[in-house]
C-alpha positions as CSV (number, residue, x, y, z in Angstrom):
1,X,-94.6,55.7,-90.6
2,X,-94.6,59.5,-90.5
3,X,-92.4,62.0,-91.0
4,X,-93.4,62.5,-87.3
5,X,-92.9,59.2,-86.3
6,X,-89.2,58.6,-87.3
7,X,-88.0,61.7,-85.2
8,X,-88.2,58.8,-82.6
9,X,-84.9,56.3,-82.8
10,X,-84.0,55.0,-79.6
11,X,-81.5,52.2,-81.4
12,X,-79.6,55.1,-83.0
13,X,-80.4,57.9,-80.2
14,X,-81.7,56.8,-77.3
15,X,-81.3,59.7,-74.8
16,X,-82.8,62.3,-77.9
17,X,-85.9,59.4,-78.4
18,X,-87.3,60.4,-74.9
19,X,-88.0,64.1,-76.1
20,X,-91.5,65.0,-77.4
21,X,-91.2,65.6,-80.7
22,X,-93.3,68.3,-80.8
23,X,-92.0,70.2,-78.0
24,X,-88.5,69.8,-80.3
25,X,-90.5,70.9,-83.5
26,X,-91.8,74.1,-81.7
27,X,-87.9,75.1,-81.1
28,X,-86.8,74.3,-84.8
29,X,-83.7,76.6,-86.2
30,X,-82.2,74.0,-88.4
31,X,-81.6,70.0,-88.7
32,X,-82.4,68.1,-85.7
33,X,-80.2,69.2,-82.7
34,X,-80.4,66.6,-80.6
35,X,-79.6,64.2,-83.0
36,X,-76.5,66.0,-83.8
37,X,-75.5,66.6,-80.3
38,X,-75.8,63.3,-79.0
39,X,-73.5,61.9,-82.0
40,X,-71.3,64.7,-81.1
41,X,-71.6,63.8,-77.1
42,X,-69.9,60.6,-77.4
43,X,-66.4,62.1,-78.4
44,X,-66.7,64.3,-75.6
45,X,-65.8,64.1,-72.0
46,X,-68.5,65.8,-70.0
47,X,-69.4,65.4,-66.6
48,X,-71.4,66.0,-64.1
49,X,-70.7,69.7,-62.2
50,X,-68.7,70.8,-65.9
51,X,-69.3,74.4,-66.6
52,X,-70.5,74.5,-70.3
53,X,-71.0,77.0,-72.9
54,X,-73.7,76.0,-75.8
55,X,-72.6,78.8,-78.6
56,X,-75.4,80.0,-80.2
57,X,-77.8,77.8,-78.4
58,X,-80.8,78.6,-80.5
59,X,-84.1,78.7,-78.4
60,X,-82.6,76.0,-76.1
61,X,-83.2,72.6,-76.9
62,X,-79.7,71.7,-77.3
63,X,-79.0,73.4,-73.7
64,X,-82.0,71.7,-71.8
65,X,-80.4,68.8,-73.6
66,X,-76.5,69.2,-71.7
67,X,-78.3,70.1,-68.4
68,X,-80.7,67.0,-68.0
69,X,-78.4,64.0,-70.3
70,X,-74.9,65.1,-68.7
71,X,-75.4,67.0,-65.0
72,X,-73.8,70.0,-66.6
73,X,-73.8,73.4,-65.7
74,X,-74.2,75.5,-68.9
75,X,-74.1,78.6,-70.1
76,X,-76.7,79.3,-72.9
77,X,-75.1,81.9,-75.5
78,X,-77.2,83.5,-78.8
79,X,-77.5,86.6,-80.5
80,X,-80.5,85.8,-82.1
81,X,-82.7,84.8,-79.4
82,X,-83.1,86.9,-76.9
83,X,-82.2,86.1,-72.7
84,X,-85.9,86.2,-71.6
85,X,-87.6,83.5,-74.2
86,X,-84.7,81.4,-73.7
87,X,-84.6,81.4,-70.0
88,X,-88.6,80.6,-70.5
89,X,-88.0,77.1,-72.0
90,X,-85.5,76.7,-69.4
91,X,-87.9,77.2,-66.6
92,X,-90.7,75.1,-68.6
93,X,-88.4,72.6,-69.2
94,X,-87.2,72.1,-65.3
95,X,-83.5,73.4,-66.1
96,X,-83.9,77.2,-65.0
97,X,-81.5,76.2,-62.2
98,X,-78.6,74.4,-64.2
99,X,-78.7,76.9,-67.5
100,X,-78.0,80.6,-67.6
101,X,-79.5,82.4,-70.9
102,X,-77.0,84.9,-72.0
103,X,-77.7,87.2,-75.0
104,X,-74.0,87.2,-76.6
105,X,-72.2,87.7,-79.8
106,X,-70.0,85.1,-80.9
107,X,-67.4,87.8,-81.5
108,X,-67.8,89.7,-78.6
109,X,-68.6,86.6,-75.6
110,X,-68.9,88.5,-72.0
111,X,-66.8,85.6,-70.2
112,X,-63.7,85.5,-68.2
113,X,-60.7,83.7,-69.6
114,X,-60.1,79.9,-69.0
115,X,-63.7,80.3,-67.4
116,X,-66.1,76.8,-69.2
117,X,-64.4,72.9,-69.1
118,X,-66.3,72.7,-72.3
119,X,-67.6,74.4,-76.2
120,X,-70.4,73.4,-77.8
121,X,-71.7,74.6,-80.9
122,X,-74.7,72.8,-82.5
123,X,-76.1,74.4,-86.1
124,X,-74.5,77.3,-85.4
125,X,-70.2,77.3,-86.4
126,X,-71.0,78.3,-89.5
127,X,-72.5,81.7,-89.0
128,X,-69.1,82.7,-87.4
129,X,-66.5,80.4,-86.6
130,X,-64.8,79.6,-90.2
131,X,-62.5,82.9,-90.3
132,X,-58.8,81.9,-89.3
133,X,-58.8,84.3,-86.3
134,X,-61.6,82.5,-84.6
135,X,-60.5,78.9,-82.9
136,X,-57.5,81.1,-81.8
137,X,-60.2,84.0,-79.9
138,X,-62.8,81.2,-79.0
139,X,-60.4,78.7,-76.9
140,X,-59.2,81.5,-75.0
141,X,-62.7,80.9,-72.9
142,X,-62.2,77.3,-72.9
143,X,-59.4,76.0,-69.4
144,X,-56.5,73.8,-70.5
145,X,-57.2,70.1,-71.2
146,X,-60.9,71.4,-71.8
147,X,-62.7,70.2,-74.7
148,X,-64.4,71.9,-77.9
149,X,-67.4,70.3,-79.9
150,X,-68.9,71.8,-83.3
151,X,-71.8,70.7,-85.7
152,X,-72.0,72.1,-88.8
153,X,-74.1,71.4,-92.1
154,X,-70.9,70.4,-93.9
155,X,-70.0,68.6,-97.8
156,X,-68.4,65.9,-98.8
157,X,-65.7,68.1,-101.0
158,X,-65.0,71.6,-100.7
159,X,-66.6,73.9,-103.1
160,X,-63.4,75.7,-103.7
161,X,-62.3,71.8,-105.0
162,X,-65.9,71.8,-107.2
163,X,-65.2,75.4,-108.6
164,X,-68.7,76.4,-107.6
165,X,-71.6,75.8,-105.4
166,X,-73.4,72.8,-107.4
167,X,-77.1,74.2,-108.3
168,X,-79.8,72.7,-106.5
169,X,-77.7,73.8,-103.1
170,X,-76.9,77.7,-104.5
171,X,-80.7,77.5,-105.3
172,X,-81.7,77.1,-102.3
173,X,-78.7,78.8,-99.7
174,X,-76.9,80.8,-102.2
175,X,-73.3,81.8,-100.8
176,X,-74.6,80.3,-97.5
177,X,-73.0,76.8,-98.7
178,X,-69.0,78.6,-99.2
179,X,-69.3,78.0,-95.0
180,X,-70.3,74.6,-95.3
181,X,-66.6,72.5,-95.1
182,X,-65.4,68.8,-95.2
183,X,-64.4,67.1,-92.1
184,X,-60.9,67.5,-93.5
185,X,-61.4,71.3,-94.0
186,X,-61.8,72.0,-90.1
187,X,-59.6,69.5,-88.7
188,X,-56.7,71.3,-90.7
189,X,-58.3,74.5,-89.9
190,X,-58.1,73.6,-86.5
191,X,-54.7,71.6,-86.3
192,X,-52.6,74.1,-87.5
193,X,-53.2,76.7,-84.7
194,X,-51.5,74.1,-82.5
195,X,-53.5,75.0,-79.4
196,X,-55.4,72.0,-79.6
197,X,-55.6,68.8,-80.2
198,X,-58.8,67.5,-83.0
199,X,-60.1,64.4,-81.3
200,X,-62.5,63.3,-84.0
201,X,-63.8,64.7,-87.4
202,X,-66.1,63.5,-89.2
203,X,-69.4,63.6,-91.6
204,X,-72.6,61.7,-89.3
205,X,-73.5,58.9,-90.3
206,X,-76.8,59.0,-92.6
207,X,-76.7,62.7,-91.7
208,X,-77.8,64.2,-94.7
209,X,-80.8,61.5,-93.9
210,X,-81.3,62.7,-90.9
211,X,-81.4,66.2,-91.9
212,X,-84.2,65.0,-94.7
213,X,-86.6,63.4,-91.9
214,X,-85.9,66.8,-89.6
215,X,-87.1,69.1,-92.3
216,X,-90.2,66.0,-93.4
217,X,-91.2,66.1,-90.0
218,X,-91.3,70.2,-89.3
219,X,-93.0,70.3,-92.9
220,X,-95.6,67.8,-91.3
221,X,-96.0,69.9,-88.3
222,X,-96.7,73.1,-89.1
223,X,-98.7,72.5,-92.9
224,X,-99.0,76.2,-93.0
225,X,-95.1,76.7,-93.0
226,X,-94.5,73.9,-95.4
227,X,-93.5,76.5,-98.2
228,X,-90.4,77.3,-95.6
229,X,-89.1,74.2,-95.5
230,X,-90.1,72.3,-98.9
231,X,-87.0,74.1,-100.7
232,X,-84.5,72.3,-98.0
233,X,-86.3,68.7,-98.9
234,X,-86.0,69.4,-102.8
235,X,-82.9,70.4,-101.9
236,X,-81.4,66.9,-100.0
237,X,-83.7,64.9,-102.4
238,X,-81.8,66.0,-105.2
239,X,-78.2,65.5,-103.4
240,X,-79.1,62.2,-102.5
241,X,-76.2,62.6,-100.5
242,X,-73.7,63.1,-103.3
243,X,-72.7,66.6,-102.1
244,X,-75.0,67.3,-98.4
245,X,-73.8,66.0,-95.2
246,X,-73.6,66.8,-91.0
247,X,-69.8,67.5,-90.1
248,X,-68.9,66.8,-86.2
249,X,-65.8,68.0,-85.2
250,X,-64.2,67.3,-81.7
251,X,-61.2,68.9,-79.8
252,X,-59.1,69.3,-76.6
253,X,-57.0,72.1,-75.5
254,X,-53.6,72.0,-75.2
Protein backbone atom coordinates (compact mmCIF):
# COMPACT_ATOMS: atom_id res chain seq x y z
CA UNK A 1 0.00 0.00 0.00
CA UNK A 2 1.03 3.55 -0.71
CA UNK A 3 1.53 6.42 1.12
CA UNK A 4 -1.48 7.41 -1.11
CA UNK A 5 -3.41 4.60 -0.40
CA UNK A 6 -3.69 4.79 3.42
CA UNK A 7 -5.10 8.44 3.35
CA UNK A 8 -8.21 6.19 2.84
CA UNK A 9 -9.55 4.70 6.35
CA UNK A 10 -13.17 4.32 6.41
CA UNK A 11 -12.99 2.02 9.82
CA UNK A 12 -11.19 4.84 11.59
CA UNK A 13 -12.72 7.92 9.39
CA UNK A 14 -15.35 7.16 7.46
CA UNK A 15 -16.96 10.56 6.54
CA UNK A 16 -13.03 11.90 5.64
CA UNK A 17 -12.50 8.31 3.47
CA UNK A 18 -15.08 9.62 0.80
CA UNK A 19 -12.81 12.64 -0.06
CA UNK A 20 -10.37 12.29 -3.09
CA UNK A 21 -7.23 12.26 -1.80
CA UNK A 22 -5.82 14.24 -4.24
CA UNK A 23 -8.23 17.03 -4.26
CA UNK A 24 -7.11 17.04 -0.20
CA UNK A 25 -3.36 16.84 -1.16
CA UNK A 26 -3.78 19.95 -3.61
CA UNK A 27 -5.07 22.02 -0.38
CA UNK A 28 -2.19 20.79 2.03
CA UNK A 29 -1.12 23.45 4.99
CA UNK A 30 -0.21 20.88 7.56
CA UNK A 31 -1.24 17.19 8.90
CA UNK A 32 -4.35 15.85 7.54
CA UNK A 33 -7.37 18.11 8.34
CA UNK A 34 -9.94 16.04 7.97
CA UNK A 35 -8.61 13.41 10.01
CA UNK A 36 -8.24 15.77 12.77
CA UNK A 37 -11.57 17.40 12.42
CA UNK A 38 -13.54 14.40 12.31
CA UNK A 39 -11.88 13.07 15.73
CA UNK A 40 -12.53 16.44 16.91
CA UNK A 41 -16.36 16.38 15.55
CA UNK A 42 -17.38 13.72 17.76
CA UNK A 43 -17.02 15.80 21.08
CA UNK A 44 -18.86 18.48 19.49
CA UNK A 45 -22.56 19.27 19.22
CA UNK A 46 -23.15 20.54 15.69
CA UNK A 47 -26.18 20.68 13.80
CA UNK A 48 -27.75 21.26 11.10
CA UNK A 49 -28.67 25.34 10.40
CA UNK A 50 -25.51 26.16 13.27
CA UNK A 51 -23.65 29.23 12.36
CA UNK A 52 -19.87 28.17 12.36
CA UNK A 53 -16.69 29.91 12.36
CA UNK A 54 -13.57 27.64 10.91
CA UNK A 55 -10.49 29.93 12.41
CA UNK A 56 -7.96 30.00 10.08
CA UNK A 57 -9.53 27.76 7.64
CA UNK A 58 -6.61 27.22 5.44
CA UNK A 59 -7.61 26.94 1.65
CA UNK A 60 -10.83 25.22 2.80
CA UNK A 61 -10.90 21.73 3.15
CA UNK A 62 -11.79 21.67 6.68
CA UNK A 63 -14.79 24.21 5.80
CA UNK A 64 -16.17 22.27 2.74
CA UNK A 65 -15.76 19.55 5.35
CA UNK A 66 -18.44 21.34 8.23
CA UNK A 67 -20.79 22.43 5.28
CA UNK A 68 -21.38 18.95 3.54
CA UNK A 69 -20.75 16.24 6.95
CA UNK A 70 -22.84 18.53 9.46
CA UNK A 71 -25.55 21.04 7.50
CA UNK A 72 -23.66 23.85 8.96
CA UNK A 73 -23.53 27.28 8.06
CA UNK A 74 -19.93 28.52 8.35
CA UNK A 75 -17.94 31.21 8.22
CA UNK A 76 -14.50 30.56 6.60
CA UNK A 77 -11.77 32.91 8.46
CA UNK A 78 -7.74 33.17 7.38
CA UNK A 79 -5.22 35.64 7.08
CA UNK A 80 -3.18 33.76 4.97
CA UNK A 81 -5.35 32.86 2.22
CA UNK A 82 -6.95 35.29 0.66
CA UNK A 83 -11.29 35.60 0.23
CA UNK A 84 -11.26 34.98 -3.56
CA UNK A 85 -9.15 31.45 -3.81
CA UNK A 86 -11.01 30.36 -0.88
CA UNK A 87 -14.41 31.08 -2.02
CA UNK A 88 -13.09 29.25 -5.43
CA UNK A 89 -12.91 25.84 -3.73
CA UNK A 90 -16.06 26.64 -2.19
CA UNK A 91 -17.80 27.07 -5.47
CA UNK A 92 -15.84 23.91 -7.01
CA UNK A 93 -16.58 22.05 -4.19
CA UNK A 94 -20.63 22.74 -4.28
CA UNK A 95 -20.57 24.68 -0.86
CA UNK A 96 -20.42 28.39 -2.24
CA UNK A 97 -23.87 28.69 -0.73
CA UNK A 98 -23.41 27.28 2.92
CA UNK A 99 -19.63 28.91 3.46
CA UNK A 100 -18.61 32.56 3.44
CA UNK A 101 -14.72 33.18 2.78
CA UNK A 102 -13.60 35.97 5.04
CA UNK A 103 -10.05 37.28 4.95
CA UNK A 104 -9.61 37.92 8.93
CA UNK A 105 -6.94 38.21 11.55
CA UNK A 106 -7.34 36.08 14.44
CA UNK A 107 -6.74 39.16 16.56
CA UNK A 108 -8.76 41.46 14.92
CA UNK A 109 -12.13 39.01 13.66
CA UNK A 110 -14.80 41.39 11.92
CA UNK A 111 -17.89 39.68 13.80
CA UNK A 112 -20.59 40.73 16.03
CA UNK A 113 -20.60 39.53 19.64
CA UNK A 114 -22.37 36.20 20.68
CA UNK A 115 -22.74 36.04 16.68
CA UNK A 116 -21.41 31.68 15.69
CA UNK A 117 -23.11 28.56 17.92
CA UNK A 118 -19.69 27.14 17.27
CA UNK A 119 -15.25 27.64 17.02
CA UNK A 120 -13.32 25.63 15.09
CA UNK A 121 -9.80 25.73 14.77
CA UNK A 122 -7.97 22.91 12.84
CA UNK A 123 -3.85 23.30 12.43
CA UNK A 124 -4.08 26.65 13.12
CA UNK A 125 -4.33 27.53 17.38
CA UNK A 126 -1.00 27.58 17.57
CA UNK A 127 -0.16 30.50 15.34
CA UNK A 128 -2.19 32.68 17.76
CA UNK A 129 -4.35 31.35 20.38
CA UNK A 130 -1.70 30.31 23.26
CA UNK A 131 -1.30 33.97 24.83
CA UNK A 132 -3.48 34.14 28.13
CA UNK A 133 -5.56 37.02 26.73
CA UNK A 134 -6.91 35.00 23.86
CA UNK A 135 -9.74 32.29 25.04
CA UNK A 136 -10.96 35.31 27.07
CA UNK A 137 -11.20 37.79 23.36
CA UNK A 138 -12.10 34.61 21.17
CA UNK A 139 -15.35 33.38 23.14
CA UNK A 140 -16.65 36.69 23.13
CA UNK A 141 -17.80 35.66 19.33
CA UNK A 142 -18.96 32.40 20.41
CA UNK A 143 -23.34 32.64 22.10
CA UNK A 144 -23.72 31.09 25.53
CA UNK A 145 -23.84 27.26 25.79
CA UNK A 146 -21.96 27.45 22.38
CA UNK A 147 -19.12 25.16 21.83
CA UNK A 148 -15.27 25.75 20.96
CA UNK A 149 -13.09 22.99 19.11
CA UNK A 150 -9.15 23.30 18.56
CA UNK A 151 -6.44 20.99 16.89
CA UNK A 152 -3.16 21.63 17.44
CA UNK A 153 0.29 19.71 16.78
CA UNK A 154 0.77 19.29 20.49
CA UNK A 155 3.62 16.94 22.85
CA UNK A 156 3.37 14.54 25.18
CA UNK A 157 5.34 16.87 28.01
CA UNK A 158 5.77 20.45 27.92
CA UNK A 159 9.13 21.68 26.81
CA UNK A 160 9.25 24.08 29.65
CA UNK A 161 9.07 20.40 31.80
CA UNK A 162 12.14 19.03 29.18
CA UNK A 163 14.15 22.26 29.63
CA UNK A 164 14.48 22.57 25.86
CA UNK A 165 13.07 21.71 22.55
CA UNK A 166 14.60 17.99 22.17
CA UNK A 167 16.81 18.14 18.79
CA UNK A 168 15.46 16.46 15.97
CA UNK A 169 12.09 18.76 16.60
CA UNK A 170 14.29 22.33 17.04
CA UNK A 171 15.99 20.96 13.80
CA UNK A 172 13.30 21.00 11.95
CA UNK A 173 10.60 23.93 13.59
CA UNK A 174 13.01 25.77 15.73
CA UNK A 175 10.97 27.93 18.44
CA UNK A 176 7.94 26.83 16.42
CA UNK A 177 7.62 23.68 18.93
CA UNK A 178 7.51 26.36 22.52
CA UNK A 179 3.50 26.54 20.92
CA UNK A 180 3.14 23.05 20.71
CA UNK A 181 1.36 22.07 24.48
CA UNK A 182 0.08 18.87 26.30
CA UNK A 183 -3.51 18.21 26.52
CA UNK A 184 -3.14 19.12 30.15
CA UNK A 185 -1.39 22.54 29.19
CA UNK A 186 -4.72 23.91 27.40
CA UNK A 187 -7.28 22.35 29.46
CA UNK A 188 -5.72 24.37 32.43
CA UNK A 189 -5.17 27.16 30.10
CA UNK A 190 -8.55 27.14 29.34
CA UNK A 191 -10.20 26.13 32.79
CA UNK A 192 -9.05 28.79 34.72
CA UNK A 193 -10.66 31.64 32.78
CA UNK A 194 -13.89 30.09 34.14
CA UNK A 195 -15.94 31.14 31.09
CA UNK A 196 -16.11 27.76 29.84
CA UNK A 197 -16.39 24.59 30.46
CA UNK A 198 -13.36 21.90 28.69
CA UNK A 199 -15.41 18.99 27.43
CA UNK A 200 -12.55 16.78 26.30
CA UNK A 201 -8.68 17.06 25.94
CA UNK A 202 -6.81 14.94 24.58
CA UNK A 203 -3.66 13.65 22.29
CA UNK A 204 -5.48 11.55 18.95
CA UNK A 205 -5.01 8.43 18.95
CA UNK A 206 -2.02 7.20 16.60
CA UNK A 207 -1.82 10.99 15.78
CA UNK A 208 1.66 11.40 15.49
CA UNK A 209 1.00 8.31 12.84
CA UNK A 210 -1.35 9.92 11.17
CA UNK A 211 0.61 12.98 10.81
CA UNK A 212 3.61 10.58 9.35
CA UNK A 213 1.28 9.04 6.50
CA UNK A 214 -0.17 12.90 5.80
CA UNK A 215 3.34 14.13 5.18
CA UNK A 216 4.33 10.18 3.16
CA UNK A 217 1.45 10.80 1.17
CA UNK A 218 2.01 14.79 0.06
CA UNK A 219 5.79 13.68 -0.32
CA UNK A 220 4.30 10.94 -2.86
CA UNK A 221 2.27 13.53 -4.57
CA UNK A 222 4.05 16.17 -5.51
CA UNK A 223 7.99 14.31 -6.01
CA UNK A 224 9.21 17.66 -6.93
CA UNK A 225 8.23 19.13 -3.43
CA UNK A 226 9.49 16.13 -1.60
CA UNK A 227 12.56 18.26 -0.24
CA UNK A 228 9.60 20.34 1.71
CA UNK A 229 8.25 17.77 3.40
CA UNK A 230 11.11 15.00 3.98
CA UNK A 231 12.45 17.10 7.14
CA UNK A 232 8.78 16.64 8.90
CA UNK A 233 9.07 12.60 8.12
CA UNK A 234 12.81 12.49 9.54
CA UNK A 235 11.43 14.44 11.99
CA UNK A 236 8.26 11.97 13.37
CA UNK A 237 10.53 8.91 12.36
CA UNK A 238 12.89 9.88 14.86
CA UNK A 239 10.19 10.68 17.66
CA UNK A 240 8.66 7.58 17.20
CA UNK A 241 6.06 9.14 19.14
CA UNK A 242 8.17 9.67 22.30
CA UNK A 243 7.73 13.46 22.20
CA UNK A 244 5.19 14.32 18.74
CA UNK A 245 1.54 14.08 18.99
CA UNK A 246 -2.13 15.76 17.67
CA UNK A 247 -3.85 17.63 20.76
CA UNK A 248 -7.83 17.98 20.46
CA UNK A 249 -9.27 20.08 22.77
CA UNK A 250 -13.13 20.64 23.28
CA UNK A 251 -15.25 23.32 25.15
CA UNK A 252 -18.61 24.87 25.99
CA UNK A 253 -19.40 28.35 27.05
CA UNK A 254 -20.64 29.21 30.16
Amino acid sequence: MTAFDALLRPDRYPLSSTYDPAWLLGLDMGPHPLWMLEDLARDLDLRPGMRVLDLGSGKGATSVFLAREYGVRVVAADWWIGADEAAGVFAEAGVGDRVEAVRAEAHDLPFEKESFDAIVSVDAFEYFGTADSYLPYLVRFLRPGGTLGMATPGMTREVRELGAIPEHIKKVVGWEAIAWHTPQWWRFQWEITELVEVTSARLQEGGWQNWLLWAGACADHRPEDRASHQPVIDMLVADGGEFLGLTLVTARKK
